[in-house]
C-alpha positions in Angstrom: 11.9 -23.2 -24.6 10.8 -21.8 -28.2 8.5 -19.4 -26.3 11.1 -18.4 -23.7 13.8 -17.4 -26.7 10.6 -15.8 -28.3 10.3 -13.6 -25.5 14.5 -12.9 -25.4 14.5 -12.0 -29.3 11.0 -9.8 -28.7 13.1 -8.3 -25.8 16.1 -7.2 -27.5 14.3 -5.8 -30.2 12.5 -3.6 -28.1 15.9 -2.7 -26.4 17.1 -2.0 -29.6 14.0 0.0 -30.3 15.1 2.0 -27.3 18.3 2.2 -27.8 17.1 4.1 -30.9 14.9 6.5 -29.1 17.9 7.2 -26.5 19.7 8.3 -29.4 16.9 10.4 -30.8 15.9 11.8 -27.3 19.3 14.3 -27.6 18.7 15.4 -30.9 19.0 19.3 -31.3 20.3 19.6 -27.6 22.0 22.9 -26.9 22.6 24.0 -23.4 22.3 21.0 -20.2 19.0 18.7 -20.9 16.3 19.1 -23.7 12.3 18.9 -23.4 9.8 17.3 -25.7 5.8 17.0 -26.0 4.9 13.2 -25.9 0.8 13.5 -25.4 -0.9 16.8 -25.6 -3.7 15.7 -23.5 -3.6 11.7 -22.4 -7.1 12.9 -20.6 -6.7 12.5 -16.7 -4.1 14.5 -15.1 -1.3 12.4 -14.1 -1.3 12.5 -10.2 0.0 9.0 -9.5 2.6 7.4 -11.6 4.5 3.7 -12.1 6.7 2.1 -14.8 5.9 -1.3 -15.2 8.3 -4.1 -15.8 6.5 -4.2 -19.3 7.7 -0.9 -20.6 4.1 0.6 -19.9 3.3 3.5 -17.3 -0.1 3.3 -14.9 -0.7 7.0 -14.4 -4.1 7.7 -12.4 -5.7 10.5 -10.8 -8.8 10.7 -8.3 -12.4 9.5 -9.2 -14.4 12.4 -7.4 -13.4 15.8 -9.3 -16.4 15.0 -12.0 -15.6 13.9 -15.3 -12.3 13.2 -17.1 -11.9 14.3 -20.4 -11.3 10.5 -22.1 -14.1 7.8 -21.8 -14.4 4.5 -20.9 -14.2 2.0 -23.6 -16.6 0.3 -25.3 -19.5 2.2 -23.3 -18.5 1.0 -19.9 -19.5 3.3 -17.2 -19.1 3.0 -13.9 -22.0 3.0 -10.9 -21.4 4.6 -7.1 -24.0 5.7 -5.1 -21.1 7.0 -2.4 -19.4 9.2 -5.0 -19.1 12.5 -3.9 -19.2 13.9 -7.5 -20.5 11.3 -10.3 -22.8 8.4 -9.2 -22.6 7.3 -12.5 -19.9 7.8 -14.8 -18.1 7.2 -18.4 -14.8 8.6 -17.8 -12.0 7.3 -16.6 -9.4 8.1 -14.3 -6.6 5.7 -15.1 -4.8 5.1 -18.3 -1.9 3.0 -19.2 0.7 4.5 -21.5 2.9 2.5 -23.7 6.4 4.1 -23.8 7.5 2.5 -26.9 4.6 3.3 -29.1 3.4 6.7 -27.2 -0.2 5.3 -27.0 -2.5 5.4 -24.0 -5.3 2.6 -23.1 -8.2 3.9 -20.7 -8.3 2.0 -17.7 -11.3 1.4 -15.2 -10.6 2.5 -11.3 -13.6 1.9 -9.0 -13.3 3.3 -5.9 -11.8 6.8 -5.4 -7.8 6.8 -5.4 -6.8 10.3 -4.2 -4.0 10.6 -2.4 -2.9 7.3 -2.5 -0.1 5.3 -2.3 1.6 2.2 -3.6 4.9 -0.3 -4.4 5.4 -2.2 -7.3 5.5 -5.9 -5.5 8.3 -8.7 -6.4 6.0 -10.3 -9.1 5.9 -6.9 -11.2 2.0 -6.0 -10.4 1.6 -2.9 -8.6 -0.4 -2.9 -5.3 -2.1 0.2 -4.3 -3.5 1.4 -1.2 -6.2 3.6 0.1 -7.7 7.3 -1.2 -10.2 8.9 -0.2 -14.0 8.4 0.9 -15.1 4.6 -0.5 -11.1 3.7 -1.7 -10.0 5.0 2.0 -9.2 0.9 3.2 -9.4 -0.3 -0.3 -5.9 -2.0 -2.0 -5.9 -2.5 -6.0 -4.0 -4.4 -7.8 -3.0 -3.9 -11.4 -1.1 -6.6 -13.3 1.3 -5.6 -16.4 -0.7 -7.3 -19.2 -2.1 -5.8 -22.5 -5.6 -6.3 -21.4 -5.5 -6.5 -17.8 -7.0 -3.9 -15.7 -7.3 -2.9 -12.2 -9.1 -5.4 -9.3 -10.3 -3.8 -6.5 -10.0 -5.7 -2.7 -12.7 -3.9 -0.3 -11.7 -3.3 3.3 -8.4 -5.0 2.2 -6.4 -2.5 4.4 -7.3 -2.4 8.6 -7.3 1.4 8.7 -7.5 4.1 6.5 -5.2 5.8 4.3 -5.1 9.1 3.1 -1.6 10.4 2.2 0.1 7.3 3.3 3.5 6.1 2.4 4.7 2.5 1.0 7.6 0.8 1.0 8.1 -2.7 0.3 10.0 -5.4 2.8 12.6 -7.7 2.3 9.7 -10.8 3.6 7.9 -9.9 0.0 5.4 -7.7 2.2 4.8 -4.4 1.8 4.2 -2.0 4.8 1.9 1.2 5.0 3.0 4.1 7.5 0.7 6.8 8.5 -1.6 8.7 6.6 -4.0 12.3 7.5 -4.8 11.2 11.8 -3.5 8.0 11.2 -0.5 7.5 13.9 0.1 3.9 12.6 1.8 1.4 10.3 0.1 -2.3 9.1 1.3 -4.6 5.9 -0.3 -6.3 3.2 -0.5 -9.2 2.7 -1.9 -10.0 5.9 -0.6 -12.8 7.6 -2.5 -13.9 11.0 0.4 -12.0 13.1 -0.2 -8.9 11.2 -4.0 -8.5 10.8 -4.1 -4.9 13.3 -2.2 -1.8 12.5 0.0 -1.3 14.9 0.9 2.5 16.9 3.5 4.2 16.0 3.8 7.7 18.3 6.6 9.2 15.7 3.9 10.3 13.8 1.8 11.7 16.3 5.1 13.4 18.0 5.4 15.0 14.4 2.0 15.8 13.9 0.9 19.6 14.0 -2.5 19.7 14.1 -2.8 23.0 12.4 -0.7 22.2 9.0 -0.5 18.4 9.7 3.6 18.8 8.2 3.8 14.8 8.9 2.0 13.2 5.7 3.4 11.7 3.1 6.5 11.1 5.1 9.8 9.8 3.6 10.5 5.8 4.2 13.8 4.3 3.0 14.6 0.3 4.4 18.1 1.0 5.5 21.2 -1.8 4.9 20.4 -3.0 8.3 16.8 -4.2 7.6 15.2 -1.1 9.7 13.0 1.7 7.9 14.1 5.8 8.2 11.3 7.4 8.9 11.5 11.3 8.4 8.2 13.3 9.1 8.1 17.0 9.7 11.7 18.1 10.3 13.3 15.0 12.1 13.4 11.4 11.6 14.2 7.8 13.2 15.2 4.4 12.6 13.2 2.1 13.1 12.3 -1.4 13.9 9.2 -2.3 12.2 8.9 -6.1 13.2 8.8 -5.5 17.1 7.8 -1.7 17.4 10.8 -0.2 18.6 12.6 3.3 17.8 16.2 1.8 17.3 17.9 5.7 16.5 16.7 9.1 16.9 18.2 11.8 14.6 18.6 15.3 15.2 16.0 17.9 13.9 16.6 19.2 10.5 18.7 22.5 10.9 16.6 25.7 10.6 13.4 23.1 12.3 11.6 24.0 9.4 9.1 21.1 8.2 9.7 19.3 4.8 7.0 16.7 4.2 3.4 17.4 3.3 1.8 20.3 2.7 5.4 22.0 3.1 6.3 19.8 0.7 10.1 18.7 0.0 11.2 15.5 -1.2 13.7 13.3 -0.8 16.0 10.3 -1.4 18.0 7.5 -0.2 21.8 8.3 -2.1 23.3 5.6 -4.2 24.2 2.4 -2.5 28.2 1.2 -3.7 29.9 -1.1 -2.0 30.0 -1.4 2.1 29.6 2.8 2.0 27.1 4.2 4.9 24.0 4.6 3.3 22.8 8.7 3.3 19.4 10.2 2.9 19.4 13.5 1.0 15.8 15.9 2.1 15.6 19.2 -0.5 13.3 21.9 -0.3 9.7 22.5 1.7 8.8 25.8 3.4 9.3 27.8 6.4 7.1 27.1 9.5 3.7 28.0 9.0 3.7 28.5 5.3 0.3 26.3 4.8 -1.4 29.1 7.0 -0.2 31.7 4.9 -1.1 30.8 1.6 -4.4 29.9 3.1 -4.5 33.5 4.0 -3.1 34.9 1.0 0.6 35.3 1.9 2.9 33.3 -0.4 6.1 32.8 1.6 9.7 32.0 0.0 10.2 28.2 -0.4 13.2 26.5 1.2 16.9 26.3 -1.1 18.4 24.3 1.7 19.0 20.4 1.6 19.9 17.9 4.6 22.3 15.4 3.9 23.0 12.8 7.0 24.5 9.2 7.2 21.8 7.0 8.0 24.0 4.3 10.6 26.6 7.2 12.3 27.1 6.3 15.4 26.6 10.3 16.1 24.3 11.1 13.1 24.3 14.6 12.0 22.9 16.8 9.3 24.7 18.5 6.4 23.3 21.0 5.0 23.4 22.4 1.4 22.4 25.2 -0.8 20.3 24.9 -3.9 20.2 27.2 -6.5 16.5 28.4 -6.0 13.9 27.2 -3.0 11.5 24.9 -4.5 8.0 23.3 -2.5 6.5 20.2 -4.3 9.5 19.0 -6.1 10.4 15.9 -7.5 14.0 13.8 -6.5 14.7 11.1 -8.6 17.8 8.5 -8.6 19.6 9.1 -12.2 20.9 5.5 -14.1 24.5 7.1 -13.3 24.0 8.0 -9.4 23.0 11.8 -9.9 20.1 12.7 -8.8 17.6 14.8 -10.4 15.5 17.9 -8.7 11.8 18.4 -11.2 8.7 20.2 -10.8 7.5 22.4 -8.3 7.2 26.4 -7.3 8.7 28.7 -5.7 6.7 29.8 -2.6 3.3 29.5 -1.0 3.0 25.6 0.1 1.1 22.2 -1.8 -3.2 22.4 -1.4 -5.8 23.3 -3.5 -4.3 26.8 -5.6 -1.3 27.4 -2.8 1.7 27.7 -5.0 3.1 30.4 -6.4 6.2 31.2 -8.6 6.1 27.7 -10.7 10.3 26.8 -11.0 10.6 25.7 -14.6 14.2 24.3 -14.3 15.4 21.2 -13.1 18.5 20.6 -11.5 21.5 17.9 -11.3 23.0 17.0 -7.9 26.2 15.5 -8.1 26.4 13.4 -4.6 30.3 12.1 -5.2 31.4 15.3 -5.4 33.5 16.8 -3.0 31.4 19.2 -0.1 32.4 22.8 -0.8 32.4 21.8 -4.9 29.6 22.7 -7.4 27.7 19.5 -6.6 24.3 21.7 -8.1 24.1 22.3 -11.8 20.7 24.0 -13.1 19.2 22.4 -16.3 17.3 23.9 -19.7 13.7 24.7 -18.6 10.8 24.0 -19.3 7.7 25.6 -20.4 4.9 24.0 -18.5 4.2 24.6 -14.7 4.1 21.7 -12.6 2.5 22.7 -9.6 0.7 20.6 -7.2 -0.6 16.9 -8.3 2.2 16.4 -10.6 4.8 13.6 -11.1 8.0 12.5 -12.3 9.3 8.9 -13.1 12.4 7.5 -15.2 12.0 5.2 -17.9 14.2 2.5 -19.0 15.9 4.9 -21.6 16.8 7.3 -19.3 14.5 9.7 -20.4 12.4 11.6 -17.4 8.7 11.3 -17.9 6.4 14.3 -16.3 3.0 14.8 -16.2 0.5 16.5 -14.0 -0.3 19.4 -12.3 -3.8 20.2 -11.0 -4.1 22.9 -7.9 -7.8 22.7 -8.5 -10.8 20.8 -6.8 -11.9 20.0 -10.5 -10.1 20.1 -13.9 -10.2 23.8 -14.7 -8.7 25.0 -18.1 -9.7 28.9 -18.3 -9.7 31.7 -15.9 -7.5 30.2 -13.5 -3.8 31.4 -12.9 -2.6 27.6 -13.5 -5.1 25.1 -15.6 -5.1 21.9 -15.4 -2.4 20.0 -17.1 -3.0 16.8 -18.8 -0.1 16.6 -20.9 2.9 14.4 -20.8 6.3 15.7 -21.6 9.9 14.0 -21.8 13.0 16.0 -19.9 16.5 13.7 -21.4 18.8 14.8 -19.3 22.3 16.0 -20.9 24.2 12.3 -21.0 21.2 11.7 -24.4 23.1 14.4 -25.9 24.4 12.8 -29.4 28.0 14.3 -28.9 28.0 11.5 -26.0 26.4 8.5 -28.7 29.7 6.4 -29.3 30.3 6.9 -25.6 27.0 5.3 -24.7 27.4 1.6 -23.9 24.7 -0.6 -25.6 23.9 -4.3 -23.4 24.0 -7.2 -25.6 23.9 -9.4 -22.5 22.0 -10.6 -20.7 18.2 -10.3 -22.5 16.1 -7.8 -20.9 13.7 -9.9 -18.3 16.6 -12.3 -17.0 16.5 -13.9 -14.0 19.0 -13.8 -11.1 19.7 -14.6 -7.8 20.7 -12.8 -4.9 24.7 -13.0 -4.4 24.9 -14.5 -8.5 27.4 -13.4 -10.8 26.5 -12.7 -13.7 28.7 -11.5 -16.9 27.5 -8.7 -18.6 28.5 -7.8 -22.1 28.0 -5.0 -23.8 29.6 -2.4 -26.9 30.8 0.7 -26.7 32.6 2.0 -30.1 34.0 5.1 -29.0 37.4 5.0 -26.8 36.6 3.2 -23.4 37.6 4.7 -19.9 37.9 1.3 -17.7 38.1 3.2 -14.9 34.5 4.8 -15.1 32.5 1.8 -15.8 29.9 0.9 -13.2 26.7 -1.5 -13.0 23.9 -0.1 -11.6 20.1 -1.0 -10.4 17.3 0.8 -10.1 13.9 0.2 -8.3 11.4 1.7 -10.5 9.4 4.1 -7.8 5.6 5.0 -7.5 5.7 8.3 -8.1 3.2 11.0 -6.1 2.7 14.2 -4.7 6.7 14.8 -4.7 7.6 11.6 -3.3 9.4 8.7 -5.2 8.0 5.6 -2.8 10.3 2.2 -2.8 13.3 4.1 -4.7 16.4 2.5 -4.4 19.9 2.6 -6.7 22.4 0.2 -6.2 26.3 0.7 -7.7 27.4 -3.4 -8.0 30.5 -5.0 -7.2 32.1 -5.8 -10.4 35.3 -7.2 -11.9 37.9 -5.1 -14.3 36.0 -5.1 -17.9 37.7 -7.4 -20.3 37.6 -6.8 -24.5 36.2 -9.8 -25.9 36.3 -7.9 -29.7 35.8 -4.9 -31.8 34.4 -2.3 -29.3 32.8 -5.4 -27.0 33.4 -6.0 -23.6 32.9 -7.4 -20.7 32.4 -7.2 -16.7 31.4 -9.8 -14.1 28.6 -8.5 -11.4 27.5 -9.8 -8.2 23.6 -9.3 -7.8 22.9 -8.0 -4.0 23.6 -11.1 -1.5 20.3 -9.9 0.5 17.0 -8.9 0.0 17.7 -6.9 2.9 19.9 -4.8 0.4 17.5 -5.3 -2.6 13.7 -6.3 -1.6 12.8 -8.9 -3.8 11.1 -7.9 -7.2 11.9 -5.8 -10.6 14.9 -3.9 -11.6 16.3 -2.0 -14.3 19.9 -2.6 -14.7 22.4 -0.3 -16.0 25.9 -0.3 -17.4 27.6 3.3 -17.1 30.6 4.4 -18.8 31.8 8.4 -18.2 28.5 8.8 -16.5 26.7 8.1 -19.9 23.9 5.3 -19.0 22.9 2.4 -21.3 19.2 1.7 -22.2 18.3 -0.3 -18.9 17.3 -3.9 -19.1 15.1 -5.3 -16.8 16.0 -8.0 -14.5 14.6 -9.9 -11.7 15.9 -10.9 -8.3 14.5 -13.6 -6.0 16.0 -16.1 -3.6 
């Protein structure tokens, strides 16, 4: 018991700590969103990105591009006589980095990770998947601890997996779709009914065999336990436990491919109440863009999005206008339900030195807005490029951290039209701003790391010391993604059912939530939850949800 309050008061001082940092964040703002330098160089350029459930961020890259530029410690090196590049190495190409104190630990990654993939599983360890030469069946495992590093399972997938996609299940498992010639799906764990991967011709249907516009393809478990499956221009629903397509949707309007290389990206919108669940696909290129920026020829990325409700019984697209076309950007879920469009360029397609035009700012899509309103708004920009092999996750402050970029075969700083980035910068999007500070509610309960059940209520108390709108709160949780090559895998916001917020005091008050009643509608596993007020999010706590 001493150790468990231990933990709650260490907890809430590092929410206060945040809470701190939130304010901070918007200091100086002018204009919509502000940009800061965390890490001039954290040494590996970050292609691959998670936030932990301990407030620390694995960010790796790929083992076979020759040496990083931060070693080892304590003059480890690591040995392989199938490495394309360095049989024997001091580098590293992993590195935790501590939000709260801005620090990065080297980490050690055996067998080559490019291209990967990866969920965070429902006891807060992330579980990665495949790569590229000796890591191509490999899975990894990396548990949030201050000394822990990765552990590497050999031939612990059945096929293998290059530009695969994750998700996890509502069982605890999590499932693998696809990857470069792989027309398939499998799980891990592996139970004795799931030891094979199993077919699934979707992805072959999708598969151009020139441009290969089918990798990486956007999975979302919809509320009725099935997966939407979008590869190329079109998608399905679909019935992972006995193989079967349950829904065809229409092709994309235009037909024009969005996944890898033409590289959109995509999300599943906010999920309130017993609303129809909607995927929103931005960006990509026209047909044959790949082919063109092989040959020289760097063709206008796509401004159109696809909006479409997921369980219509006559599902169609809607489509929508962004400001500027953008290839390789990022979509993340905002704390308050927006969603947030980061990174990428103009024209030419994703692949090694393909993108052209690098588009600096991000944007805000409003999703409740009403069609035919502004439901775009472009952001401050920023100064960086962040082309291809670049990432963008949200920590528990609301802040948006970005890293990467890397269009090379190997790091390359000079003569090149975009070096290497191995920075990592902060975007705080406009609701950090400190006009909004006594607007901002601050969660004083529950402790960060609390435990619920699915269909609990749970009170929720928190301060607000500015005048209160009732009528905007709202409770909110978010599945921290794995972040990659423009795709946010296993992200998920939910709006909760609440009651009306009470005043228990001075500026504090009071809501009653009901956690998700399914793992169907919230996978087992870690969550950052949110209280909103005026579309100004708190510093997220995390919670954890299990039967």
């Amino acid at each position: 018991m001493i150790m468990k309050k231990a933990h709650q008061v260490s907890s809430f001082i590092i929410s206060i700590i945040f809470f701190l940092q939130f304010i901070a964040a918007g200091a100086g703002a002018a204009g919509r969103g502000t940009w800061s330098l965390l890490q001039s160089s954290i040494g590996i350029s970050a292609m691959h990105m998670q936030l932990l459930p301990n407030d620390r961020v694995l960010i790796f890259d790929r083992t076979d591009f020759g040496p990083s530029n931060i070693s080892l410690p304590n003059g480890r090196c690591r040995t392989d006589p199938t490495e394309s590049a360095l049989k024997f190495d001091c580098t590293a190409h992993s590195v935790e980095y501590d939000v709260v104190s801005n620090s990065i630990r080297p980490l050690t990654v055996l067998t080559d990770v490019w291209c990967s993939s990866a969920s965070l599983f429902p006891d807060g360890s992330l579980v990665q998947t495949g790569g590229y030469n000796d890591g191509e069946k490999s899975v990894r495992i990396f548990r949030p601890c201050p000394v822990c590093d990765w552990e590497e399972i050999p031939d612990g997938l059945t096929a293998r997996r290059w530009y695969s996609t994750n998700h996890m299940l509502p069982d605890r498992r999590q499932i693998v779709i696809g990857g470069r010639r792989q027309f398939n799906y499998e799980f891990f764990p592996k139970i004795m009914t799931s030891l094979d991967a199993y077919t699934l011709p979707f992805l072959e249907q999708t598969n151009d065999p020139t441009e290969e516009n089918n990798l990486y393809p956007f999975v979302f478990l919809n509320t009725d336990g099935n997966l939407f499956i979008f590869a190329n221009n079109r998608a399905i629903l679909f019935d992972y436990q006995t193989s079967i397509v349950v829904k065809n949707y229409p092709e994309i309007p235009g037909g024009d491919p969005r996944s890898y290389p033409s590289t959109g990206s995509a999300v599943l919108l906010p999920l309130k109440n017993s609303a129809d669940p909607e995927v929103l696909v931005c960006g990509g290129t026209p047909n044959r863009s790949y082919t063109s920026a092989v040959n020289g020829q760097f063709v206008s990325a796509l401004n159109t999005c696809g909006r479409i409700r997921v369980n219509d019984p006559d599902p169609q697209w809607t489509v929508e206008t962004m400001p500027f076309g953008r290839v390789m950007g990022d979509m993340l879920l905002l704390p308050n339900g927006h969603v947030l469009i980061i990174n990428g360029a103009g024209s030419g397609s994703a692949g090694w030195e393909l993108g052209r035009d690098p588009i600096l700012n991000p944007v805000i899509y409003r999703p409740d807005l009403e069609i035919g309103s502004i439901r775009f708004e472009v952001q401050n920009p920023g100064t960086i490029p962040r082309l291809y092999h670049s990432t963008a996750i949200i920590l528990r402050d609301g802040r948006v951290l970005v890293g990467g970029s890397n269009p090379h075969t190997y790091y390359n700083f000079t003569g090149v039209l975009y070096p290497t980035d191995l920075s990592l910068e902060e975007f705080s999007p406009s609701y950090l701003d400190p006009e909004f500070t006594n607007l901002r509610p601050f969660i004083i309960f529950p402790f960060s790391q609390a435990e619920f059940l699915y269909g609990q209520l749970v009170p929720i108390r928190f301060i607000i010391t500015g005048p209160v709108d009732f009528t905007t709160i709202l409770v909110t949780l978010l599945s921290p993604p794995f972040n990659t090559h423009s795709f946010s895998m296993n992200q998920r916001l939910l709006v909760l059912d609440k009651s009306n917020p009470i005043m228990l005091g001075i500026s504090t008050f009071e809501v009653i939530a009901r956690i998700p009643i399914s793992s169907t509608l919230a996978p087992p596993g870690f969550y950052l939850l949110f209280v909103v007020h005026k579309e100004i999010p708190s510093v997220g706590i995390w919670v954890h949800i299990d039967q």
